[in-house]
C-alpha positions in Angstrom: 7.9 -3.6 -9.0 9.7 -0.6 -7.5 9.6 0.3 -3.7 6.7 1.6 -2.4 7.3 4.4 0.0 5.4 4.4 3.2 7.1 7.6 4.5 9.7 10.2 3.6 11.7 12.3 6.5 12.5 15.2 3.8 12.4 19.2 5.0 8.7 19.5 3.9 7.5 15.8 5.9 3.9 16.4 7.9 4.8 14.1 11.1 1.5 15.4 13.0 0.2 11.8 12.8 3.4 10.5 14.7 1.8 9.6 17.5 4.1 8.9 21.1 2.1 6.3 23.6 4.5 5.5 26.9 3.8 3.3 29.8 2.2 6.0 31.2 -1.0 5.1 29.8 -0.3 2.0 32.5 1.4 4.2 34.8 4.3 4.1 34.1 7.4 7.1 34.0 9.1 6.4 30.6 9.0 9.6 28.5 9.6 9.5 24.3 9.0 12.7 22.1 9.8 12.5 18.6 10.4 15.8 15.9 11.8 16.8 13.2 15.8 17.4 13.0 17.7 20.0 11.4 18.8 17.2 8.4 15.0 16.6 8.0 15.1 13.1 9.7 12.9 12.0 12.0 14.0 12.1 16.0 12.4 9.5 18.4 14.2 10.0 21.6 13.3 10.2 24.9 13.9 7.7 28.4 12.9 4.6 30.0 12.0 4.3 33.3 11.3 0.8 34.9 9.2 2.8 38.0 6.2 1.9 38.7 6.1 -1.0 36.1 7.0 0.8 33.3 9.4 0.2 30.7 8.4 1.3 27.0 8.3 4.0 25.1 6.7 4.2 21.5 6.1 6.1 18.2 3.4 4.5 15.1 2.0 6.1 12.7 -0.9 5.5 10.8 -1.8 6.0 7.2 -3.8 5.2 4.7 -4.7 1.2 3.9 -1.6 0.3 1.4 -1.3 -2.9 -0.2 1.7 -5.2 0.3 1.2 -8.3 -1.6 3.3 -7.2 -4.4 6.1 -6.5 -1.4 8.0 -8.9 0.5 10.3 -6.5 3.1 10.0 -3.0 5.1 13.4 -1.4 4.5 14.0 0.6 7.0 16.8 3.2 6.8 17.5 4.4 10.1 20.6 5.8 12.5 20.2 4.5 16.6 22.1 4.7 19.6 23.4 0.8 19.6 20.2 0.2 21.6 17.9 -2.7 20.3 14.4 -1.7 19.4 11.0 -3.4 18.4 9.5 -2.1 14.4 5.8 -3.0 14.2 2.9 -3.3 11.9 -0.5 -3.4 11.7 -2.8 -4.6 9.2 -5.8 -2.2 10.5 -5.8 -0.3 13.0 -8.2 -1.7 14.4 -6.4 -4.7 15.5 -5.4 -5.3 19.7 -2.3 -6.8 18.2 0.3 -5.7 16.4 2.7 -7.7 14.1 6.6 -7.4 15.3 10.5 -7.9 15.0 13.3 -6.6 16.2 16.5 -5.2 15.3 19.7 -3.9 17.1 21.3 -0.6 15.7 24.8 0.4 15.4 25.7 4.3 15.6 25.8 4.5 11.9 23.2 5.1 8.9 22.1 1.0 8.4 19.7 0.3 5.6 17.3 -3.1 7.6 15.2 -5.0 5.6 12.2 -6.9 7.1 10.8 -9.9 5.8 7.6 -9.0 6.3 6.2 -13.0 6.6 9.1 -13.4 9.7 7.0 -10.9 11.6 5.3 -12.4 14.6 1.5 -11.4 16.1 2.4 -9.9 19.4 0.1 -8.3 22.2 1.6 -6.9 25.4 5.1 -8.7 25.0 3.4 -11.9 24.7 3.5 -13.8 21.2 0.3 -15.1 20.0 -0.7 -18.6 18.7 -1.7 -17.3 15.4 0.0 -17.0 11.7 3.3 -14.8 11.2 2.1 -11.7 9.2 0.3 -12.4 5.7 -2.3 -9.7 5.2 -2.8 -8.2 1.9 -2.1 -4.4 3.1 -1.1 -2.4 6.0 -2.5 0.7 8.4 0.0 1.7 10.7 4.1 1.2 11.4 5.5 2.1 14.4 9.1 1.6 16.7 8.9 1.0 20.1 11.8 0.7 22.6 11.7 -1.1 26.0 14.7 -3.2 27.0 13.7 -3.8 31.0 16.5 -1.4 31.7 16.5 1.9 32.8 18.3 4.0 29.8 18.2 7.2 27.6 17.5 6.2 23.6 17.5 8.1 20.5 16.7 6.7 17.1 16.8 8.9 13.6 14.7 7.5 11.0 15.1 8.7 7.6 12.7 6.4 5.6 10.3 3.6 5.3 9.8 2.0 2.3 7.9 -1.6 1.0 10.1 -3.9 -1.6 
């Protein structure tokens, strides 16, 4: 089976249903934004702030239920700042959790493929005692950035894909 795209940065790509959440829903001072570039890729950049307990900043975005079982990695084709950030799933979303990895980016266009059984069930930082990730479809993907250090970020995204 071919890849399955779950989103296309391209000159015409609707990203109204990007949606930013920062620690400022827990009071926190950390500040992302996220747009659409010049080259048609996606822009999540923004800063961290530790104030006030803070430390994250994140952009998901849901869709419509899409079946994975045929699929066993999220490619991810992306360009960051050298900075490591989290990629997450959901199966609905519904769910409190959200299924997680990480990767580190260089400062150059990297193609990262994500098995998508080694992703963990995660809430608020903490790992939970259930099964890795082995649902039959997914709702929402999303990157989130929040290295406990005060820093400036900026990650280009120019497609998701299943495979």
């Amino acid at each position: 089976m071919g890849a399955q795209l779950i989103f296309d940065f391209n000159p015409n790509a609707d990203i109204k249903k990007w949606v930013i959440v920062d620690d400022v829903v827990m009071g926190g001072r950390s500040s992302g934004s996220f747009r659409l570039n010049p080259d048609s890729h996606g822009v999540f950049e923004g800063s961290i702030s530790l104030d006030n307990n803070g430390g994250f900043s994140m952009v998901k975005y849901s869709f419509e239920r899409t079946p994975v079982l045929n699929y066993t990695k999220i490619v991810l084709y992306i360009k960051g700042d050298g900075k490591r950030y989290q990629f997450r799933i959901k199966s609905t979303t519904q769910d409190y959790y959200a299924y997680i990895t990480f990767f580190t980016t260089s400062r150059d266009w990297q193609e990262i493929e994500i098995p998508l059984k080694d992703m963990y069930p995660s809430f608020r930082g903490r790992r939970l005692d259930i099964p890795n990730f082995s649902k039959p479809y997914i709702e929402e993907v999303g990157f989130l950035i929040g290295n406990k250090k005060n820093e400036r970020f900026k990650l280009l995204i120019d497609k998701i894909e299943l495979r």
